[in-house]
C-alpha positions in Angstrom: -34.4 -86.4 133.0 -32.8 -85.1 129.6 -30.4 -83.0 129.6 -30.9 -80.2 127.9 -28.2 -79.6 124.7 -25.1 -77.3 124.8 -25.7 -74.4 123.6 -22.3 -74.3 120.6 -21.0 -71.0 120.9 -21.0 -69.1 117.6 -17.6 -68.6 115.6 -16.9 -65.6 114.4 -16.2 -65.3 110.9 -14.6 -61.9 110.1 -15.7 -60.4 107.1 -12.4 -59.1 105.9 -8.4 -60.0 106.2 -7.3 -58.8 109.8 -4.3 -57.3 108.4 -3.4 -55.7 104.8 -1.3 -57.4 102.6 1.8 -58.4 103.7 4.9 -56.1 102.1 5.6 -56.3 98.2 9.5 -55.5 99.0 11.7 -58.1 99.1 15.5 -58.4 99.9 18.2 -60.5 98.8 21.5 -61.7 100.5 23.9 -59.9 98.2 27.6 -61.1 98.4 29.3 -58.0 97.6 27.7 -56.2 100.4 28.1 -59.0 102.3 31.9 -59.1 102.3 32.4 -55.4 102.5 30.3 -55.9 105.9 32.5 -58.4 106.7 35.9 -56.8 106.2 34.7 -53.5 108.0 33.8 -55.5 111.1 37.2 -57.5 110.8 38.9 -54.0 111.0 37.2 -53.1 113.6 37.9 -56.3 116.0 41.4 -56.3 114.8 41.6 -52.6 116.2 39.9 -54.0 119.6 41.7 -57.3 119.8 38.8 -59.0 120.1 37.7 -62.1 118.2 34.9 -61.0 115.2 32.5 -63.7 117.1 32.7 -61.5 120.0 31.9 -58.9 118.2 28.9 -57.2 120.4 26.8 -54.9 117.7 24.7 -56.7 115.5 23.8 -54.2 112.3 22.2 -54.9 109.3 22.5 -52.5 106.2 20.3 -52.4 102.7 20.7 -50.3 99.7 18.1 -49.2 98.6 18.3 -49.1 94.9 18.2 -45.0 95.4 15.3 -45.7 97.3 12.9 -46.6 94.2 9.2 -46.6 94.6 8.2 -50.3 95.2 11.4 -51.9 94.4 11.8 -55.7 94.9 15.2 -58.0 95.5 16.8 -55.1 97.5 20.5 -56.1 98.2 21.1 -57.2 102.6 24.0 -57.8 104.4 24.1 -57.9 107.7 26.6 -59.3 111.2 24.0 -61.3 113.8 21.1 -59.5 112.2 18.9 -62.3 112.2 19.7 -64.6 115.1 20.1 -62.2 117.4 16.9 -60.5 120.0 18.3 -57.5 122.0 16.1 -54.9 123.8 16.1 -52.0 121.2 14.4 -49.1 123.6 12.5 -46.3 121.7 13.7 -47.6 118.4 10.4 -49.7 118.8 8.6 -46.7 118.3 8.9 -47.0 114.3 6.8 -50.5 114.7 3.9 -49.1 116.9 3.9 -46.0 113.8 3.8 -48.9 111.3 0.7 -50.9 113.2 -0.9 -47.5 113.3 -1.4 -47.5 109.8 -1.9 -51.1 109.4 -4.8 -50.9 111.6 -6.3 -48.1 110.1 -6.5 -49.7 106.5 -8.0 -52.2 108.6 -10.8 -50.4 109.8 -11.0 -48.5 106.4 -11.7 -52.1 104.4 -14.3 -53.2 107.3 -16.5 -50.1 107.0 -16.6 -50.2 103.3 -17.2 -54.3 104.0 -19.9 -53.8 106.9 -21.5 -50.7 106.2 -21.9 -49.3 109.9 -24.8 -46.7 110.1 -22.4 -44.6 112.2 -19.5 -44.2 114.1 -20.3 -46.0 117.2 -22.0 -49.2 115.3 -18.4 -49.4 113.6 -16.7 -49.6 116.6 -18.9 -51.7 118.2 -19.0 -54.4 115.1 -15.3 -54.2 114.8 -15.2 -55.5 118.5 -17.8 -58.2 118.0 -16.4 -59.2 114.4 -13.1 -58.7 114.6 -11.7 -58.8 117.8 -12.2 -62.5 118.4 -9.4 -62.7 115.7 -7.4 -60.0 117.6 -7.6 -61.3 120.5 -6.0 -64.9 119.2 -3.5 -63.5 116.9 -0.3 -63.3 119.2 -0.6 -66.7 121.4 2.3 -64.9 123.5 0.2 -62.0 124.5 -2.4 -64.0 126.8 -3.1 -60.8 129.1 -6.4 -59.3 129.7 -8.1 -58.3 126.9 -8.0 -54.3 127.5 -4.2 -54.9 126.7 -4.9 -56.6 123.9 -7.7 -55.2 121.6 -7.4 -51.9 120.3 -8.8 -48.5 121.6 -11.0 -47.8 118.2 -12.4 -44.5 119.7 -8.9 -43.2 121.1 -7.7 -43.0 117.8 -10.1 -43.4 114.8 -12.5 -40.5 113.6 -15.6 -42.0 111.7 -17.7 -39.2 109.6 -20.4 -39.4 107.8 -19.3 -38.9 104.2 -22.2 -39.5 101.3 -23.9 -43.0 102.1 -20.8 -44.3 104.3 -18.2 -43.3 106.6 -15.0 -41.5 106.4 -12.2 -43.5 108.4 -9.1 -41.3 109.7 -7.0 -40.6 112.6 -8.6 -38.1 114.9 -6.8 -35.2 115.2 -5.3 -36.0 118.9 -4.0 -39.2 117.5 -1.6 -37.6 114.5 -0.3 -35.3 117.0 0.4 -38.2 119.4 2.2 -39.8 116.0 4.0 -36.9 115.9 5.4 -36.5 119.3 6.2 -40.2 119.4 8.7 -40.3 116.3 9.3 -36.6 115.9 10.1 -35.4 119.3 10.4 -39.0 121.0 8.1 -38.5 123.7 6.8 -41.3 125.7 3.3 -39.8 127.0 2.3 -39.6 123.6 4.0 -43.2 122.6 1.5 -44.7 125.4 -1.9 -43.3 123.7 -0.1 -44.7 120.2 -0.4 -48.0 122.1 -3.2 -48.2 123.8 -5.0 -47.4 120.3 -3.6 -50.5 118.5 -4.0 -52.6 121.2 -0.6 -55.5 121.7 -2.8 -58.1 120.2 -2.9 -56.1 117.0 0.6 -54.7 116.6 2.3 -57.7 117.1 0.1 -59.6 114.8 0.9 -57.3 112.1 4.7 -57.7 112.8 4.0 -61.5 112.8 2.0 -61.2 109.6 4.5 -58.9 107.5 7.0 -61.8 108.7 8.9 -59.3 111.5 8.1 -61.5 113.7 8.7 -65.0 113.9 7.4 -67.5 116.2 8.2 -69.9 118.1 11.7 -68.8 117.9 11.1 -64.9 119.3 13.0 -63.4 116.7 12.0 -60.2 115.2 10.3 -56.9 115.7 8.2 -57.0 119.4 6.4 -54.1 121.4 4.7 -54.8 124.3 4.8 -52.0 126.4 3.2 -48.2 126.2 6.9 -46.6 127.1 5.0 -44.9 130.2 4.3 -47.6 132.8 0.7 -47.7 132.7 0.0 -50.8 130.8 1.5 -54.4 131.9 4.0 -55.7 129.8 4.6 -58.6 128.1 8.1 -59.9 128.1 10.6 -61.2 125.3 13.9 -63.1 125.9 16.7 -60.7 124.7 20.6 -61.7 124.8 21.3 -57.7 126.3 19.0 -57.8 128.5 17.2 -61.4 129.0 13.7 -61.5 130.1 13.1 -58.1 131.3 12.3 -56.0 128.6 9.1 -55.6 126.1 10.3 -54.3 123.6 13.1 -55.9 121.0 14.3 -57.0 117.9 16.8 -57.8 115.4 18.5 -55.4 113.5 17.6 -57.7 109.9 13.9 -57.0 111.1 14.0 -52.7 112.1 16.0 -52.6 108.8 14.0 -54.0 106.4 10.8 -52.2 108.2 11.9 -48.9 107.7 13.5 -50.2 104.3 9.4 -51.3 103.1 8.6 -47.3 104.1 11.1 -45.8 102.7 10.1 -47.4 99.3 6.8 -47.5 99.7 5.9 -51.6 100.1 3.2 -51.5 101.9 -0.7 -50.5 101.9 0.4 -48.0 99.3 2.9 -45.6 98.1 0.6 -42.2 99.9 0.7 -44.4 103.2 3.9 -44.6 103.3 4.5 -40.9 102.7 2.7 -40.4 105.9 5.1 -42.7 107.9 7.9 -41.3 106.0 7.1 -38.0 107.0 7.3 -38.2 110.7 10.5 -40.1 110.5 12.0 -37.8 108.2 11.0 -34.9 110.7 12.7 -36.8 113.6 16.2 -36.2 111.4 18.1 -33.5 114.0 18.5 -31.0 111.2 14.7 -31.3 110.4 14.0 -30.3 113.9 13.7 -33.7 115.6 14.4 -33.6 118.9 16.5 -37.0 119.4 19.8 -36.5 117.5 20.9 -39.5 115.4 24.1 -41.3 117.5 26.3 -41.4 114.7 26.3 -37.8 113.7 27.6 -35.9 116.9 30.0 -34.1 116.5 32.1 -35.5 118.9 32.5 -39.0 117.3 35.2 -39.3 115.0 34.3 -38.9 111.0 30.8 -38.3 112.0 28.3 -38.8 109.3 26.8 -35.5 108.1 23.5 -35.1 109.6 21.9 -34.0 106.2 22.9 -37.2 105.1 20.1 -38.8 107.6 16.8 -39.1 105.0 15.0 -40.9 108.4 16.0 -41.7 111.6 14.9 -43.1 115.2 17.3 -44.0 118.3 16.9 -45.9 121.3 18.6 -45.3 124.7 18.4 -48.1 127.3 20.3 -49.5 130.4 21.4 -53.2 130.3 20.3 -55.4 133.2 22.1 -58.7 133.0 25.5 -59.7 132.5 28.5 -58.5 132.2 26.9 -55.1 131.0 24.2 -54.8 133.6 24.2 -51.1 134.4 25.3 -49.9 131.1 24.1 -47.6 128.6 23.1 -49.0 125.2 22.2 -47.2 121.9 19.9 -48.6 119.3 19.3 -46.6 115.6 17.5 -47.4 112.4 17.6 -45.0 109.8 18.6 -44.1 106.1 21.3 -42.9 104.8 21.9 -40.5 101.2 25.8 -40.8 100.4 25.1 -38.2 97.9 25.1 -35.9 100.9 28.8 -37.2 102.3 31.5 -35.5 100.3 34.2 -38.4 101.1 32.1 -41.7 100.4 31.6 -42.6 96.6 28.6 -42.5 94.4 24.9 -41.7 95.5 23.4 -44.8 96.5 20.7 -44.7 99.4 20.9 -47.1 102.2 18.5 -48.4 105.3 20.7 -49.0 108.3 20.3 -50.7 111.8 22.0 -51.8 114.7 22.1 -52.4 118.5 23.5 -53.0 121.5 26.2 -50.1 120.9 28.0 -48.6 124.2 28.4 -44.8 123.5 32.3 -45.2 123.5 31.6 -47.4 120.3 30.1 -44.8 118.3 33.3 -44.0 115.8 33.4 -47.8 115.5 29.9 -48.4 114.4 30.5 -44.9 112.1 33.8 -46.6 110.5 31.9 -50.0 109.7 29.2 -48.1 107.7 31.6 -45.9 105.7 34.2 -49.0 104.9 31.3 -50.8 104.0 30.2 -48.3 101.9 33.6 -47.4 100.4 34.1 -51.2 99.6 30.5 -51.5 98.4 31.5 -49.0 95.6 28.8 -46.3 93.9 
């Protein structure tokens, strides 16, 4: 008897690019900075007696060229800010805000592509068309598929609008957006996640260049903050291979650095990201005060001086630190706003791995740096 022939299963071609173009900002190892980084660190291990190789912070700092719209060849400096993966806690949250957006142009270009009759045919070609992609994006997320693909109809609203459809966040979502960054809350974080899906989020870190496999190294969130997703671990150095969510400080730097200018999707998308992480500044009304501007570290930096801001709070749980409290940050910085530091230049700034007795450490680096920097 003949067999009867295989059926080939049919491949997928998706009709647009999975993710938007990749950032338009770029950044360039600048000497100057470089060595003021340098001799603020040196200071600071001379002060500890500790070798500058055992140095435990990494930190990465940009200036922003006064933070102008779409600017390119941005100077970096920065100590083990790109060879180093430590858990980074709810400082993570500015990536899941940034694969929000990414996944929203997304869908925007696909409807205009496909030309759903409504909302649910979207959703349901989006899965068929596009989520074959998703699904293969991140070869290190290899969990279920419910983990992986996003939650279109948790977080998209599709209305009719003239002879298409008009693609925003539903009005649940923003407020979810909002109480992730601006208040820090983790309920909300965990429906931020569950819309994007891991697959998606981390493929836009890997495609904006993040993320960067098959070293680990970069920007990765694979967890919803609240326990009720399974997680997908990273190796770290502060914490090995039990935490979801890391990076290195050159990576949370340069992310916030693309909103802050505007480098990606557009200028008006960016504003919406730079809103919420504007708001989550102390004297703005965030809730989670910036680490570096308490009033009980020494030289504080002026809170006004924050233009954007997100901390993380963990506990180490290897090594000699297991047990200990660690402190994560990225934000920006106006030096127009502190009265003793020279000139006006805007910086992005981000580090990690900071014990709280370190704070008027991390706070001298940044304002040697910036004195040795020069306006």
């Amino acid at each position: 008897m003949v067999k009867p022939p295989v059926a080939t299963p049919k491949v997928v071609s998706p009709p647009i690019t999975l993710f938007p173009g990749p950032p338009t900002t770029t950044f360039t190892r600048d000497p100057k900075l470089q060595s003021a980084l340098d001799g603020a660190i040196a200071k600071i291990c001379a002060k500890r007696k500790i070798a500058v190789t055992d140095f435990p912070t990494p930190i990465s700092i940009i200036d922003l060229k006064s933070a102008a719209s779409g600017a390119t060849g941005l100077p970096i400096a920065g100590f083990n800010d790109t060879t180093r993966e430590d858990y980074i806690a709810s400082a993570g949250k500015v990536g899941v805000l940034y694969a929000a957006f990414a996944i929203r142009d997304m869908v925007r270009r696909f409807a205009l592509a496909v030309k759903p009759k409504d909302e649910k045919d979207l959703f349901a070609q989006l899965d068929a068309q596009m989520g074959p992609a998703i699904t293969a994006a991140v070869p290190r997320v290899t969990l279920r598929e419910p983990i992986v693909k996003p939650d279109y109809a948790s977080m998209i609203d599709a209305s009719k609008l003239g002879g298409g459809l008009s693609i925003n966040f539903k009005r649940d979502y923003e407020t979810n957006l909002d109480g992730m960054i601006v208040k820090g809350q983790n309920l909300p974080t965990s429906k931020c996640v569950h819309g994007v899906g891991y697959g998606y989020m981390n493929g836009t870190f890997a495609a904006h260049k993040f993320f960067k496999d098959p070293g680990g190294l970069g920007l990765w969130v694979a967890t919803d903050y609240n326990g009720t997703r399974t997680k997908v671990f990273i190796n770290t150095v502060n914490a090995g291979g039990s935490e979801a969510v890391a990076s290195t400080s050159c990576a949370m730097a340069q992310l916030l650095a693309v909103i802050i200018v505007g480098g990606v999707i557009s200028d008006t998308v960016c504003a919406e990201m730079r809103r919420r992480l504007k708001g989550a500044v102390a004297s703005n009304g965030g809730d989670d005060q910036s680490w570096l501007t308490r009033s009980s570290v020494t030289h504080f930096i002026p809170d006004a001086a924050l233009t954007h801001d997100k901390v993380g709070l963990g506990t180490i749980t290897v090594g000699k630190m297991a047990g200990t409290p660690i402190e994560s940050e990225v934000f920006g910085l106006d030096v127009g706003q502190i009265p003793d530091l020279p000139g006006s230049k805007k910086f992005a700034i981000a580090y990690q791995n900071m014990r709280q007795s370190e704070r008027a450490d991390i706070v001298a680096i940044i304002r040697d740096t910036i004195t040795a920097y020069g306006p």
